[in-house]
mmJSON file of the N, C-alpha and C atoms, coordinates in Angstrom:
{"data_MODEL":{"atom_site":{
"group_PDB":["ATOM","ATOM","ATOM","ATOM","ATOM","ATOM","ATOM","ATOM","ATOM","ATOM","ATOM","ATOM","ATOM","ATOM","ATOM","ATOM","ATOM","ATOM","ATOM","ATOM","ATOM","ATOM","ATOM","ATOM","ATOM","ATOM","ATOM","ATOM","ATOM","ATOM","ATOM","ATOM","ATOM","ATOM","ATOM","ATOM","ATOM","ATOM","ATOM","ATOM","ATOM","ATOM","ATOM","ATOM","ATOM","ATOM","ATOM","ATOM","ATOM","ATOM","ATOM","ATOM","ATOM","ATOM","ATOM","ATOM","ATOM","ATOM","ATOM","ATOM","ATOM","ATOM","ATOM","ATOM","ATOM","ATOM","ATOM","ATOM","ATOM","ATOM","ATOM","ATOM","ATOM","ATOM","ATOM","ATOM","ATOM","ATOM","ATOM","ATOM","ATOM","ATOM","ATOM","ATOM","ATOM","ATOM","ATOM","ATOM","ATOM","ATOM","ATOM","ATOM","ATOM","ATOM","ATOM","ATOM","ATOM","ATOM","ATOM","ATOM","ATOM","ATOM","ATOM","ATOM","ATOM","ATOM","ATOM","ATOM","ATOM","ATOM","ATOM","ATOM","ATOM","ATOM","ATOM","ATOM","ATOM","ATOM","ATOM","ATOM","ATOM","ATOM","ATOM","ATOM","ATOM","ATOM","ATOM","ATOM","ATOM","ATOM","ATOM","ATOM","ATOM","ATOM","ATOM","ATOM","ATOM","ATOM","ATOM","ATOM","ATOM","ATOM","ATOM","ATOM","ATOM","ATOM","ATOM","ATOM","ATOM","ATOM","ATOM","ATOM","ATOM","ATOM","ATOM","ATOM"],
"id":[1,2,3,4,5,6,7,8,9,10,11,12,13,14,15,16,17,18,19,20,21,22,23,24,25,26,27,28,29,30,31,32,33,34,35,36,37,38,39,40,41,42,43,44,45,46,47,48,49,50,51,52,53,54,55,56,57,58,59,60,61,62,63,64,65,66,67,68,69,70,71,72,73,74,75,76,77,78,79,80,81,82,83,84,85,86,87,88,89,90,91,92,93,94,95,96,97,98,99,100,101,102,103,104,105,106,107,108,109,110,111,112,113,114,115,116,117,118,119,120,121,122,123,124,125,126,127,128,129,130,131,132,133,134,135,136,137,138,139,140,141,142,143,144,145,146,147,148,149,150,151,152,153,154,155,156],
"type_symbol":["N","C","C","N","C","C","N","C","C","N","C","C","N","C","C","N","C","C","N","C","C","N","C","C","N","C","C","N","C","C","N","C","C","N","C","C","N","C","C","N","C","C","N","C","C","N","C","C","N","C","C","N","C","C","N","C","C","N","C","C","N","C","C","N","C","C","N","C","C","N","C","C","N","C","C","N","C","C","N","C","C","N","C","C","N","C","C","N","C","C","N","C","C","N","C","C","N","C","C","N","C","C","N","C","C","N","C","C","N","C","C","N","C","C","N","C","C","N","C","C","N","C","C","N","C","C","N","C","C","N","C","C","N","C","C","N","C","C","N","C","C","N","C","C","N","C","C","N","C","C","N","C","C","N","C","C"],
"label_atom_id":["N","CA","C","N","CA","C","N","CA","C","N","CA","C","N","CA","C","N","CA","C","N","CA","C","N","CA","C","N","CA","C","N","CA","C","N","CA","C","N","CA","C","N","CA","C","N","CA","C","N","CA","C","N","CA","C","N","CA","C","N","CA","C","N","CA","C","N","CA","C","N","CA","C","N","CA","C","N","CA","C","N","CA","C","N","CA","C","N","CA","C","N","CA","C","N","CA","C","N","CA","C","N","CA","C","N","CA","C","N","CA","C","N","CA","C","N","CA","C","N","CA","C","N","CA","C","N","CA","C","N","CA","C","N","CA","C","N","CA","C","N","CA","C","N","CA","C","N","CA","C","N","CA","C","N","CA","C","N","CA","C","N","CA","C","N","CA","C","N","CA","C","N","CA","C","N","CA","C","N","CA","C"],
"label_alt_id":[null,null,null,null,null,null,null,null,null,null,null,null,null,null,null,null,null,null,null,null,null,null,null,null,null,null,null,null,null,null,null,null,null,null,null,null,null,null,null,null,null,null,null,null,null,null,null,null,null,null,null,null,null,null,null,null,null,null,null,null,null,null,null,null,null,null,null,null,null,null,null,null,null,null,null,null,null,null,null,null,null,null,null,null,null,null,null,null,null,null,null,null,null,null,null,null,null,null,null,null,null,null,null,null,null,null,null,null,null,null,null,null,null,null,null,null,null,null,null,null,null,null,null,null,null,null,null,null,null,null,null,null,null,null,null,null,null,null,null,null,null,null,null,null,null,null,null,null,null,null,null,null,null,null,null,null],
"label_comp_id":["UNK","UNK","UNK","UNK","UNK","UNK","UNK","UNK","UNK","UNK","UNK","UNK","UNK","UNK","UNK","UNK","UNK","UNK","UNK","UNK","UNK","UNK","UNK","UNK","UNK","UNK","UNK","UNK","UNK","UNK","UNK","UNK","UNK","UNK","UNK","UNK","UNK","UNK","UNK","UNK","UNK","UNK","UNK","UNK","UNK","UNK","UNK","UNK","UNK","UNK","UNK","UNK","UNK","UNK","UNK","UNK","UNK","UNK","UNK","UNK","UNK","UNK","UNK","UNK","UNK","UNK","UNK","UNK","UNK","UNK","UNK","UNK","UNK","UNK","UNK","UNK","UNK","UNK","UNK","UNK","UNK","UNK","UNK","UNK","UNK","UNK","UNK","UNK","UNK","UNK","UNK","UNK","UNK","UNK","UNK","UNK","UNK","UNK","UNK","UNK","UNK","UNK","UNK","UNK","UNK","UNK","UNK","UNK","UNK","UNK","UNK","UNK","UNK","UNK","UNK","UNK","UNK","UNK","UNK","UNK","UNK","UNK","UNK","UNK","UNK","UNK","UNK","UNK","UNK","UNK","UNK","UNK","UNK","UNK","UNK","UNK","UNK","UNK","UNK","UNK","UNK","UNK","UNK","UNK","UNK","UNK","UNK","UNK","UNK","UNK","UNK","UNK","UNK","UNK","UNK","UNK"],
"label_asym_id":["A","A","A","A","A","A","A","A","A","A","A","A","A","A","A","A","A","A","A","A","A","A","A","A","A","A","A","A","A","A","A","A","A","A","A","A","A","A","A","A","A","A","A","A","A","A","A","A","A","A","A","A","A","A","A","A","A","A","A","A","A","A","A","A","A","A","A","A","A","A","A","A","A","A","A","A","A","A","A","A","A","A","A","A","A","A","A","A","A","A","A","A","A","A","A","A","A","A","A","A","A","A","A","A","A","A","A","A","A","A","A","A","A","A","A","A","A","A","A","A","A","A","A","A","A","A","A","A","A","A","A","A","A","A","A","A","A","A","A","A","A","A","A","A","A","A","A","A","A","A","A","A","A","A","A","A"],
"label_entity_id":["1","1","1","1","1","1","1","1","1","1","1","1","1","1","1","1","1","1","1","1","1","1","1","1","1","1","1","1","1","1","1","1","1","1","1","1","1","1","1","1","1","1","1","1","1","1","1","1","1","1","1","1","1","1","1","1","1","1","1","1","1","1","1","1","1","1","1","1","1","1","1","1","1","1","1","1","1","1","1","1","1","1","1","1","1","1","1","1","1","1","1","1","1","1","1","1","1","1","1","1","1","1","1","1","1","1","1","1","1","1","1","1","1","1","1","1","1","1","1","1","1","1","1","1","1","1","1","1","1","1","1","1","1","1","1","1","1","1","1","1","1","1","1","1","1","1","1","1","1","1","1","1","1","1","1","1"],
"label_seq_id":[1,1,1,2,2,2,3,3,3,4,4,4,5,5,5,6,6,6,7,7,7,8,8,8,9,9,9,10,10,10,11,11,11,12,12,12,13,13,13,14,14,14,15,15,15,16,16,16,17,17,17,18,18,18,19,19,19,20,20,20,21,21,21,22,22,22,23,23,23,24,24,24,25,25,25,26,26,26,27,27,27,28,28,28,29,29,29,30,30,30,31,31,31,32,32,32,33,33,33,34,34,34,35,35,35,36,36,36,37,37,37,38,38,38,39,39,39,40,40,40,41,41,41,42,42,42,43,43,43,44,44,44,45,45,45,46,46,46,47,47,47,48,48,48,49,49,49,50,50,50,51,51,51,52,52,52],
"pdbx_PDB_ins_code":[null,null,null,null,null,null,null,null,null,null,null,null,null,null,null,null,null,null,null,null,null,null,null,null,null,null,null,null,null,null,null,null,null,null,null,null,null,null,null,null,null,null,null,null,null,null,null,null,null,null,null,null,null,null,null,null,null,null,null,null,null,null,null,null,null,null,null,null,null,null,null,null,null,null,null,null,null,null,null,null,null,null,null,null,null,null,null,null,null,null,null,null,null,null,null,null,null,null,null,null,null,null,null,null,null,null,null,null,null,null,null,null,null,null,null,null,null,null,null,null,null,null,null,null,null,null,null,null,null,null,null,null,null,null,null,null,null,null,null,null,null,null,null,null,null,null,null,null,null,null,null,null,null,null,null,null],
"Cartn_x":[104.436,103.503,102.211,101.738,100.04,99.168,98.119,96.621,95.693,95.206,94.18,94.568,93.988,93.692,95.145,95.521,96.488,97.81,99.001,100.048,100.748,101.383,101.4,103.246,103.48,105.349,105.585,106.093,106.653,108.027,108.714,109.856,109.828,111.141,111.342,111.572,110.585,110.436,111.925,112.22,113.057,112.681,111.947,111.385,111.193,111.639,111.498,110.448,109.173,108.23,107.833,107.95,107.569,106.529,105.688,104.093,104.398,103.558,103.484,102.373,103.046,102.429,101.684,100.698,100.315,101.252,101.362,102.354,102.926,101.007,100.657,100.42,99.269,98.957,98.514,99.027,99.335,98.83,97.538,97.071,97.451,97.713,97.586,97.425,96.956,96.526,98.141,98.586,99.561,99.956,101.319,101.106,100.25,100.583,99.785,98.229,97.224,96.204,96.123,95.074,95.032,96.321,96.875,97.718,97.329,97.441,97.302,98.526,98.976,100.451,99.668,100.517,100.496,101.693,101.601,103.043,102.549,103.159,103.167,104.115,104.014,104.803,105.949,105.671,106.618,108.087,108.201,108.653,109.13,107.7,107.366,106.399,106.513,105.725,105.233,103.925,103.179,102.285,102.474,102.058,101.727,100.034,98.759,98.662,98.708,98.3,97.854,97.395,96.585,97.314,96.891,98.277,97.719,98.82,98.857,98.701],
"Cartn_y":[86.943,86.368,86.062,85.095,84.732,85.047,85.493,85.491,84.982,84.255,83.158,82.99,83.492,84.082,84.745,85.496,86.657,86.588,87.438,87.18,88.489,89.046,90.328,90.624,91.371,91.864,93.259,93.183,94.556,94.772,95.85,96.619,98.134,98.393,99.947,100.35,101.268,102.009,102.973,102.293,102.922,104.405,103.635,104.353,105.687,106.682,108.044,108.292,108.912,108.991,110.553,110.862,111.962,112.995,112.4,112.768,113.328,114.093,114.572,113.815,112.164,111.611,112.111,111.424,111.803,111.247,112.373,112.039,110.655,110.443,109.476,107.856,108.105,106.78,106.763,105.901,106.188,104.806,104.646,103.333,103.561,102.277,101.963,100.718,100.707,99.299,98.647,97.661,96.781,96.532,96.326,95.918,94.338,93.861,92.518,92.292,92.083,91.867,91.417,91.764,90.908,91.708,92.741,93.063,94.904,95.146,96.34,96.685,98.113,98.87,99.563,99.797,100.894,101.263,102.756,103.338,104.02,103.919,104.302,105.068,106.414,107.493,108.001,107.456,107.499,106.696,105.824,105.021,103.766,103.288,101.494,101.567,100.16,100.029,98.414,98.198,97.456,96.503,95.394,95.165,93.844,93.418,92.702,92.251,90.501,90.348,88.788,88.204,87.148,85.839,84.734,83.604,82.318,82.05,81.143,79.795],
"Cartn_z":[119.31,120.24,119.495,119.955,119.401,120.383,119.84,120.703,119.472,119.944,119.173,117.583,116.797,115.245,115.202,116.089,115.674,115.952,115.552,115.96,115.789,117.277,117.494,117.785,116.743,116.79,117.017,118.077,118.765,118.343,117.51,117.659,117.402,117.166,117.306,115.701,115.384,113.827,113.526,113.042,112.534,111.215,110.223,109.256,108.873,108.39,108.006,107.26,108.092,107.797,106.795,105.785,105.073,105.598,106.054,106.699,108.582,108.315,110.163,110.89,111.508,112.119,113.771,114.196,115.44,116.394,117.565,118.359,119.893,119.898,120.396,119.885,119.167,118.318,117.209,115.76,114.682,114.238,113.534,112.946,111.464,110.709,109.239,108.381,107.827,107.296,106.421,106.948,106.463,105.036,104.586,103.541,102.51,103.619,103.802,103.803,103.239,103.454,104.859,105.774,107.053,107.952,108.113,108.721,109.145,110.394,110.929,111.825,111.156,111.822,113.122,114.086,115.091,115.078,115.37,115.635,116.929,117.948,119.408,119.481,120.112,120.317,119.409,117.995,116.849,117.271,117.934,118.233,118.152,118.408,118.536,117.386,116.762,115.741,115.984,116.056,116.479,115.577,114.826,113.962,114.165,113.568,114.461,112.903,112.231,111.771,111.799,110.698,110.785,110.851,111.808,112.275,111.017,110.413,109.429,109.905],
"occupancy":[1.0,1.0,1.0,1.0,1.0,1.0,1.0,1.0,1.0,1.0,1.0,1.0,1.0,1.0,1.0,1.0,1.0,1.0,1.0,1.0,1.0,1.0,1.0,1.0,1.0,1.0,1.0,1.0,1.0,1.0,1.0,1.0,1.0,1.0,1.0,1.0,1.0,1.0,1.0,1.0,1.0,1.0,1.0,1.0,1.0,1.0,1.0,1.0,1.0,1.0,1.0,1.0,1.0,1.0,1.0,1.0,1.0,1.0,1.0,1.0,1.0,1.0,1.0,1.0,1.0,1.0,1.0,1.0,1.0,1.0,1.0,1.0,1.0,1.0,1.0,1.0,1.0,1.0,1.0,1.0,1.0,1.0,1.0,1.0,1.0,1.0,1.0,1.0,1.0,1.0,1.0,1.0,1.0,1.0,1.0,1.0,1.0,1.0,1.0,1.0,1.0,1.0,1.0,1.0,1.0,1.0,1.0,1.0,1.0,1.0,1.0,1.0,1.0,1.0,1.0,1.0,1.0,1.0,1.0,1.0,1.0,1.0,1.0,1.0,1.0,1.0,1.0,1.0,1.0,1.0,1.0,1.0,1.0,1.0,1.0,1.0,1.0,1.0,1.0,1.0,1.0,1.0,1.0,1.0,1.0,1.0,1.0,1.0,1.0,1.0,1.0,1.0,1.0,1.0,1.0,1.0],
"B_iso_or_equiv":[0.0,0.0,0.0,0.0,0.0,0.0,0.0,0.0,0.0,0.0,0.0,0.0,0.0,0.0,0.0,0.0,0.0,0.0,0.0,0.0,0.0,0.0,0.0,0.0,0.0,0.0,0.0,0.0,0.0,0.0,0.0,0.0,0.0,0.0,0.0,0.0,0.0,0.0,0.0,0.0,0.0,0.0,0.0,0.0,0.0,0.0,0.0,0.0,0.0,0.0,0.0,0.0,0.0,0.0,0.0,0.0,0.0,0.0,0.0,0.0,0.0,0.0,0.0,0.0,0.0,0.0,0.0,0.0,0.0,0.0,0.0,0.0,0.0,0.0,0.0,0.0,0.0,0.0,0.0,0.0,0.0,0.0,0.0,0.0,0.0,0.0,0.0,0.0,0.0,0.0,0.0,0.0,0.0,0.0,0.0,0.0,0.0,0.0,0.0,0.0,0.0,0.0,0.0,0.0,0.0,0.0,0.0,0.0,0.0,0.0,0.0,0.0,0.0,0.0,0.0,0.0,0.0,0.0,0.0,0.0,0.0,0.0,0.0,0.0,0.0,0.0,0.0,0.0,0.0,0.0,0.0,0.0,0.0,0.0,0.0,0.0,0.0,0.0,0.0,0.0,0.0,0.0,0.0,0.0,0.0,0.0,0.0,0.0,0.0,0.0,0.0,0.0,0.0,0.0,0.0,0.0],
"pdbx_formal_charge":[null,null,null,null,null,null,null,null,null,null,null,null,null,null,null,null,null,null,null,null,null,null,null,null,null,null,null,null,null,null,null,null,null,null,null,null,null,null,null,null,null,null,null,null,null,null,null,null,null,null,null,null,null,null,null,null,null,null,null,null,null,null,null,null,null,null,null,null,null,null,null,null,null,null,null,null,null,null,null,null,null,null,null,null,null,null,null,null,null,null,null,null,null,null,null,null,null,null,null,null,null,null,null,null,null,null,null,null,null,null,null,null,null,null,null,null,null,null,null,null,null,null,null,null,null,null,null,null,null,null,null,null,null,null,null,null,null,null,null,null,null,null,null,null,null,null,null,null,null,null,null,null,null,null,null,null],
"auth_seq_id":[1,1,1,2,2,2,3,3,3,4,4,4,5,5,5,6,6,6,7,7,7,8,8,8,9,9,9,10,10,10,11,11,11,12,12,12,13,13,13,14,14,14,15,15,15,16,16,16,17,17,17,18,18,18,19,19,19,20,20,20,21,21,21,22,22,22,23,23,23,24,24,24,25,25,25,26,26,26,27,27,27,28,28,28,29,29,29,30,30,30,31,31,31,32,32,32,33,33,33,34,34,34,35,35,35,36,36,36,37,37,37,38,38,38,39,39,39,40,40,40,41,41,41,42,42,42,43,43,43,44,44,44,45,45,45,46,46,46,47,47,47,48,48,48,49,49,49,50,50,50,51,51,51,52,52,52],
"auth_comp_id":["UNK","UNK","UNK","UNK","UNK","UNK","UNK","UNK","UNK","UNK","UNK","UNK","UNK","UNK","UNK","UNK","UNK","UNK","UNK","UNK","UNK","UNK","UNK","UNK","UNK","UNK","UNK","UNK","UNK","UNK","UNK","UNK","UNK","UNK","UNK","UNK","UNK","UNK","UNK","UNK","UNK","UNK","UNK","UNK","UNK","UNK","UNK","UNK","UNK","UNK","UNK","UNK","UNK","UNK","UNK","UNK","UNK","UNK","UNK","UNK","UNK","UNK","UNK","UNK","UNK","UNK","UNK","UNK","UNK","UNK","UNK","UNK","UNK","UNK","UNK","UNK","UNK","UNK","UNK","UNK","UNK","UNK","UNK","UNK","UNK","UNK","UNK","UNK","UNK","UNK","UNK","UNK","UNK","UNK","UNK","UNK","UNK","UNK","UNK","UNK","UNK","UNK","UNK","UNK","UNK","UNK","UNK","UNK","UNK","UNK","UNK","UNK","UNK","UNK","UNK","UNK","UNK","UNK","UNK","UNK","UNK","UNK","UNK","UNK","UNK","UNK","UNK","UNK","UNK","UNK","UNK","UNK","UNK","UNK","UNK","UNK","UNK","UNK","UNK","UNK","UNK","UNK","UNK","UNK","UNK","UNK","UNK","UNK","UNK","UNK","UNK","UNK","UNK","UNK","UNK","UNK"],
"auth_asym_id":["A","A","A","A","A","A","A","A","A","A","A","A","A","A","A","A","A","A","A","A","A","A","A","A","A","A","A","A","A","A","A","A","A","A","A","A","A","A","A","A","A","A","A","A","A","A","A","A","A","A","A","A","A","A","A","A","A","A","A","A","A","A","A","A","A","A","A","A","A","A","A","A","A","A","A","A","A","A","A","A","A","A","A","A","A","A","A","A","A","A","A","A","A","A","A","A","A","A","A","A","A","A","A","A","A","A","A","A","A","A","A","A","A","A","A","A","A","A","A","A","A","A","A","A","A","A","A","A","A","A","A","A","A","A","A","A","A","A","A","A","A","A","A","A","A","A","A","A","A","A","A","A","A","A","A","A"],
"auth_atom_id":["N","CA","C","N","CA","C","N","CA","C","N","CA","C","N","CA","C","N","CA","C","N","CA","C","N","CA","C","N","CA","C","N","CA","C","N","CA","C","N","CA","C","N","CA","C","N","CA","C","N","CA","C","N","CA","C","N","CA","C","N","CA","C","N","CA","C","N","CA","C","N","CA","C","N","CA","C","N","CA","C","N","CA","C","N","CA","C","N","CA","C","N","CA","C","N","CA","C","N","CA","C","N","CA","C","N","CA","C","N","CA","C","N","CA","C","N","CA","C","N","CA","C","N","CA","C","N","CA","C","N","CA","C","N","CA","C","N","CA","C","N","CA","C","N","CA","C","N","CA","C","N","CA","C","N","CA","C","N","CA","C","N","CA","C","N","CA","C","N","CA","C","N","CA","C","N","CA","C","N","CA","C"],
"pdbx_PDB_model_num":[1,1,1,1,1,1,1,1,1,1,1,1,1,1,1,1,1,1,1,1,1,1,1,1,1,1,1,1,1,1,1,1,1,1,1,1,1,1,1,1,1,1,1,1,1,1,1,1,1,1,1,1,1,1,1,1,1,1,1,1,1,1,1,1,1,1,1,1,1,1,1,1,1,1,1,1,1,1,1,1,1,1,1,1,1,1,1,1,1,1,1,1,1,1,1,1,1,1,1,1,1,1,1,1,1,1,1,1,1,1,1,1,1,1,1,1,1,1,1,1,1,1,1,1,1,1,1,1,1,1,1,1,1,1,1,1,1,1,1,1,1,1,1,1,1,1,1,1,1,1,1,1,1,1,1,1]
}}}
């Protein structure tokens, strides 16, 4: 989905995380320049970055 500037992808994290994430909401900066992770309930992974 787009919102203005941005373009926002919702799925389910699969990922095995090493670290004891928070159980609620989980920010991290992308690999991508211009890109920000959320992980929601260790779950959903939410990722907000910049629309080309």
């Amino acid at each position: 989905m787009r919102f203005g500037k941005r373009e926002l992808f919702i799925c389910r994290d699969f990922y095995k995380r090493m670290y004891r994430s928070n159980p609620v909401v989980e920010c991290n900066a992308g690999i991508q320049p211009g890109h920000l992770e959320i992980l929601l309930f260790r779950k959903w992974l939410v990722v907000m970055s910049k629309a080309h």
